[in-house]
C-alpha positions in Angstrom: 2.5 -44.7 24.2 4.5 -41.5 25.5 5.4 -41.7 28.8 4.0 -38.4 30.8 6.3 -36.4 33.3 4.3 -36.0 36.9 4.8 -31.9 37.2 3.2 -32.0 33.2 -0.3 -33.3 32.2 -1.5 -34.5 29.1 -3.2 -31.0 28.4 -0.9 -28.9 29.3 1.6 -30.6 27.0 -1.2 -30.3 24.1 -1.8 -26.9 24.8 2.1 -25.7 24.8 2.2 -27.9 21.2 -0.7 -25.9 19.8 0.4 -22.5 20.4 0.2 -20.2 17.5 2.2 -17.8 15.7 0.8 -15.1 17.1 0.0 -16.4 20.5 3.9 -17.0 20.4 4.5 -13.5 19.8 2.6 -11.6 21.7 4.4 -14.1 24.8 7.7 -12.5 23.0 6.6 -9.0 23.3 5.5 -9.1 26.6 9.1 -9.8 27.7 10.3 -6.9 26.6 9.6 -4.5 29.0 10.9 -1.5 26.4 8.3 -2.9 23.9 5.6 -2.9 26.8 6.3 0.9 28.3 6.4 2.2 24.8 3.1 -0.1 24.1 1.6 2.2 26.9 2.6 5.4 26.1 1.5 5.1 22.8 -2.2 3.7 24.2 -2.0 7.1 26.3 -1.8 9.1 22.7 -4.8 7.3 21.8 -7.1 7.5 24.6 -5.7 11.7 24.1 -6.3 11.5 20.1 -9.6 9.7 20.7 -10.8 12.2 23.7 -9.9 15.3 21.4 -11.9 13.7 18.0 -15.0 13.6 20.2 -14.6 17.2 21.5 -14.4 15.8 25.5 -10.7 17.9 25.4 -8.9 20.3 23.2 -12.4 21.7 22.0 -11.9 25.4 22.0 -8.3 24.8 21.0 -9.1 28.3 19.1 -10.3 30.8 21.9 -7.5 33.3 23.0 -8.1 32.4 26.5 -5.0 34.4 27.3 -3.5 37.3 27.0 -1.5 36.9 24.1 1.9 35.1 24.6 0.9 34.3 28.1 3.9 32.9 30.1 3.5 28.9 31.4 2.0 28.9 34.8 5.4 28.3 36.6 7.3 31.1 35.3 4.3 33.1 36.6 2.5 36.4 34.4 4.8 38.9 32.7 5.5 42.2 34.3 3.1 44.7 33.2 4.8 47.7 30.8 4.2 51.1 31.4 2.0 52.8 28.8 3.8 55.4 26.9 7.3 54.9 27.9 10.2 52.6 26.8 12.7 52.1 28.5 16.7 53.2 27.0 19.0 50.9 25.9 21.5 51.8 28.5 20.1 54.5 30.2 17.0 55.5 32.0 13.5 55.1 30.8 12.8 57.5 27.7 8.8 58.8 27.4 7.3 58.1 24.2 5.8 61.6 24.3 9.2 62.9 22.8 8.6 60.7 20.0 5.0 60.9 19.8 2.4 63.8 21.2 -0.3 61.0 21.2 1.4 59.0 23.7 -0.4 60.8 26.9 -3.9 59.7 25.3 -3.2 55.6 25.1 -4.0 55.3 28.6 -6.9 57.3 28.4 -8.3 55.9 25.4 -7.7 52.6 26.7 -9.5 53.0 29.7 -12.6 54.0 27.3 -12.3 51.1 25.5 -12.6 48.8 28.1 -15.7 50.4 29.0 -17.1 48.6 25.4 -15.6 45.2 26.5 -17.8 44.5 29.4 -19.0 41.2 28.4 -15.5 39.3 27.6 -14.3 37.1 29.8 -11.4 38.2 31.8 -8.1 36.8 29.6 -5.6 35.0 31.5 -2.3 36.1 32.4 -0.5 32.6 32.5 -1.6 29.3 31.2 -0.1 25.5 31.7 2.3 25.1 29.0 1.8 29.1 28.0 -0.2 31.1 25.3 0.6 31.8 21.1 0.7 35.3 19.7 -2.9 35.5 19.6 -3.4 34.3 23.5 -4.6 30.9 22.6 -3.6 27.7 24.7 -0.7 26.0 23.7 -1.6 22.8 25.3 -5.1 22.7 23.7 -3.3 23.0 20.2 -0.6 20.5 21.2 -3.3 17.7 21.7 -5.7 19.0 19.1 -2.5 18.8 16.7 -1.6 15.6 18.0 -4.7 14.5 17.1 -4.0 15.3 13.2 -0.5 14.7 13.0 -0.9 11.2 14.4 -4.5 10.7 12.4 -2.7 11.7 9.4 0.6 8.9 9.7 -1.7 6.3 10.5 -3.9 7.1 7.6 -1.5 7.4 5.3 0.4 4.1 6.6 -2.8 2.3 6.1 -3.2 3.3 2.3 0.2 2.9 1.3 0.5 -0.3 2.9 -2.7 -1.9 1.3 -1.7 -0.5 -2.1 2.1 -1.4 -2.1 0.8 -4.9 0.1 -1.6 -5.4 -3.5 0.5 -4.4 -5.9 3.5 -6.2 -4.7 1.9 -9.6 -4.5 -0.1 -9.6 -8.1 3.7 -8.9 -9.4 5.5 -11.4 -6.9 3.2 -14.5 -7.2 2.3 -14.0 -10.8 5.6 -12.6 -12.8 5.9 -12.3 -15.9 4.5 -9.5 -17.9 2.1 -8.1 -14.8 5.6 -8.3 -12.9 7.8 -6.8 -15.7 5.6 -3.5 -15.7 5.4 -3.2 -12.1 8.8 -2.6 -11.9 8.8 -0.1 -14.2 6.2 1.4 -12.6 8.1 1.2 -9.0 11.6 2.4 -11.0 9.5 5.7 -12.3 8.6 6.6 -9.0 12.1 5.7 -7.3 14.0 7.5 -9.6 11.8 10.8 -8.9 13.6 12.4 -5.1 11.0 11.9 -2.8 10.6 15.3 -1.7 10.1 16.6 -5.0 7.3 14.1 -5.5 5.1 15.0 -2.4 5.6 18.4 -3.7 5.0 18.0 -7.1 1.8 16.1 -5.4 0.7 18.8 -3.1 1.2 21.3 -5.9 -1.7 19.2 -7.6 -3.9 18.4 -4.8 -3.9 21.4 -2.7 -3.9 21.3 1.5 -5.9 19.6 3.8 -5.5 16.6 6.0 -7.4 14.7 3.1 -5.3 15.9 0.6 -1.7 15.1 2.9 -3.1 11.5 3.2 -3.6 11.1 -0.3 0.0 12.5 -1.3 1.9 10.3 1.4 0.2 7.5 0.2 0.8 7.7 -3.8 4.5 8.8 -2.8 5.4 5.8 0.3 3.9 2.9 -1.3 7.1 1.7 -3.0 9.2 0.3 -0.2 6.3 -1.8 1.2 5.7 -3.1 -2.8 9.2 -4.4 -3.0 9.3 -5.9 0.1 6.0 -7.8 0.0 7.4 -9.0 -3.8 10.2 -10.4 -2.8 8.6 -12.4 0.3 5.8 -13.8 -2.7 8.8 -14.9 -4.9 10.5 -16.6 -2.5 7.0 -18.5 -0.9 5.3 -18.9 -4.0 7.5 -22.1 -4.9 7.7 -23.6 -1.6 5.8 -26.7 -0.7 2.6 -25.6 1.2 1.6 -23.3 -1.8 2.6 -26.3 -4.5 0.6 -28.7 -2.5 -2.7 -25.7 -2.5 -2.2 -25.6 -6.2 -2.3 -29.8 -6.3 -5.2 -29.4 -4.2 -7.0 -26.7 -6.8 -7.0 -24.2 -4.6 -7.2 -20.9 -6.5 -4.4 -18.3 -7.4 -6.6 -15.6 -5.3 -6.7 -18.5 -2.5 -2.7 -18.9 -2.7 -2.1 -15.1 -2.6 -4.4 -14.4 0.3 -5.2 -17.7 2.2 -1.9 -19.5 1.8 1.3 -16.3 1.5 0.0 -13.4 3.0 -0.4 -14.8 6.0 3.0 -15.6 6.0 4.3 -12.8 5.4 2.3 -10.8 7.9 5.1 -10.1 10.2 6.8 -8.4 7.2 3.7 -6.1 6.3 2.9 -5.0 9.8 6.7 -4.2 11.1 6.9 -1.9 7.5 3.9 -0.3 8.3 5.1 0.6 11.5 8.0 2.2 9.9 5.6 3.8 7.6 3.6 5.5 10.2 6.5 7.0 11.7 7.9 8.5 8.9 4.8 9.8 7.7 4.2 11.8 11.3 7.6 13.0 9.9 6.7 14.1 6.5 3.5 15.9 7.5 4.9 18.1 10.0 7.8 19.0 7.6 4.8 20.0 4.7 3.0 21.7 7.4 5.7 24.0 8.2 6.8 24.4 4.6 2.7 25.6 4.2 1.9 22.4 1.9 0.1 20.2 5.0 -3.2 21.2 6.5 -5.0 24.4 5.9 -4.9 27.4 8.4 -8.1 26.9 10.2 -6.2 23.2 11.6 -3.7 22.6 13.7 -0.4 20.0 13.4 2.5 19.8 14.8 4.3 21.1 12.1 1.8 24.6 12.1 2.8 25.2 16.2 6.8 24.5 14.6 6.1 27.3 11.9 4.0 29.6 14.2 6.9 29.0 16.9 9.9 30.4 14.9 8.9 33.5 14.7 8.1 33.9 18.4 11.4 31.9 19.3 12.8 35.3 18.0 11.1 37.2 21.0 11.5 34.6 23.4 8.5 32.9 23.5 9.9 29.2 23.6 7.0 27.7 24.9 4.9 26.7 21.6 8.0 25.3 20.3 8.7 23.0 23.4 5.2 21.6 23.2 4.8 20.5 20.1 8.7 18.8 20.1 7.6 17.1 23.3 4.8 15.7 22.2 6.1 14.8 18.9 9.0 13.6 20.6 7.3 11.6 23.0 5.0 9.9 20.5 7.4 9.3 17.7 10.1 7.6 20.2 7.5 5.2 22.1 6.2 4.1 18.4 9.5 3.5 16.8 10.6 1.5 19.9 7.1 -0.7 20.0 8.0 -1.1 16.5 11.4 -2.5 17.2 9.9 -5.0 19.6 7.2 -5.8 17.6 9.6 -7.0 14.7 11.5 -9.1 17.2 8.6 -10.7 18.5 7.4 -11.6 14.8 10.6 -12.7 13.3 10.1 -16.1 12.3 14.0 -16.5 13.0 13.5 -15.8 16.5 11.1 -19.3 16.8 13.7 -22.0 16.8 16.0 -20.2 19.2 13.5 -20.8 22.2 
């Protein structure tokens, strides 16, 4: 009979002995207060993503609300210009009626044409984080485009990962011939560049947030296939799975009942990884014009939009969208990072 310590009862020692895998872990991660701030900032993006897909914020990302370039709020509205004169490069002020005899009519002719525009709303001359070229919001289309960018990583994470996930334990766990031509497989698609896949991809499937999931997808699935096969080669001989086989259990009963579960740690820490560099790849194919169509917004479309009025000093559409890709992308790689610590299976016999 064990002898029981008087600050520990019988339960209490049962219950510390019966703690699972992943009660274990999520006890790791919530030591790390890196993992848990990051954890929360990336909840914040959600409750954002999830408040923009049900039109509650960032509906009318697409009205010009503003006038168009509108300054952020705390740099205050840009001076008004004089119509008909520009002013010299180094000396005074030159009027445009030298250059042009119409000049005296654009303030009369604009005058009548604001007698036609009675019923628009007034257009702002500043907004939060500023106005595009066309006078629309920049924060609306920072959130609405966070929306898609980050729909469009996790999407694409998911497929990839339960198509490389498949793949690479049918050729881990079985070998053989199924394993031979899986490799072949996996060494046609790593000895293509990367790049010129997803184009070669997006050539074929056209734009669209449908059409960027699919291509990340069919081009990021390899890494998580040869991962996943190598953790099935090395559990598929080990005792647990050779005492399911004595038992009958059944190879689909091995593969997903007895490994996978195993390797877990493995498949969620690479997805992860996946997700973030997916974000990645879609904003580079949006700027490049190969990502979402031109009625959406991405972070990568604000990036294109934004270098052309970078050039005219309009930074503001190109701080937004790096900060909140920034933001989003940091907090996520760092939860990663304490999400594989908490699930290493090495970490377990050091505590």
């Amino acid at each position: 009979m064990s002898a029981v310590l008087p600050h520990q009862s019988p339960l209490d020692d049962a219950q510390q002995k019966s703690e699972g895998v992943w009660h274990a872990a999520w006890r790791r991660f919530r030591a790390d207060r890196v993992g848990l701030v990051s954890l929360f900032v990336v909840i914040c993006f959600l409750v954002l993503i999830l408040l923009a897909a049900l039109g509650l914020v960032a509906k009318n990302w697409q009205d010009e609300v503003g006038v168009p370039n509108a300054p952020p709020t705390f740099m205050g509205p840009a001076a008004p210009k004089a119509v008909g004169v520009i002013e010299g490069p180094t000396g005074p002020n030159v009027d445009l009626s030298d250059i042009d005899p119409l000049a005296p009519r654009y303030a009369e002719w604009e005058e009548m044409a604001k007698k036609y525009q009675t019923s628009e709303q007034p257009k702002a001359q500043t907004l939060p984080f500023g106005g595009d070229r066309l006078g629309r919001d920049v924060l609306a289309k920072a959130i609405k485009g966070t929306e898609i960018s980050v729909f469009v990583g996790v999407m694409a994470a998911l497929f990839a990962t339960g198509l490389g996930t498949l793949l690479g334990a049918f050729a881990g766990f079985f070998g053989g011939k199924l394993g031979d031509f899986m490799e072949w497989v996996y060494n046609v698609f790593e000895s293509i560049p990367n790049i010129l896949l997803i184009f070669a991809f997006a050539a074929v499937v056209g734009r669209g947030v449908e059409s960027v999931v699919i291509i990340l997808a069919l081009t990021g699935w390899t890494g998580m296939y040869r991962q996943v096969r190598a953790e099935f080669i090395k559990h598929r001989s080990r005792e647990y799975v050779r005492s399911a086989e004595a038992i009958g259990a059944s190879s689909a009963s091995r593969i997903f009942r007895h490994i996978l579960p195993n390797v877990s740690h493995v498949v969620l820490v690479r997805m992860s990884l996946l997700t973030v560099g997916f974000i990645k790849a879609e904003v580079i194919l949006s700027y490049l014009g190969l990502g979402v169509r031109v009625d959406q917004v991405s972070w990568g479309t604000m990036l294109a939009e934004a270098q052309s009025e970078l050039i005219l000093g309009h930074w503001w559409q190109l701080t937004a969208a790096t900060l909140f890709m920034a933001v989003f992308v940091t907090a996520f790689s760092l939860m990663a990072d304490a999400l594989r610590d908490a699930l290493d299976p090495k970490l377990r016999g050091l505590e």
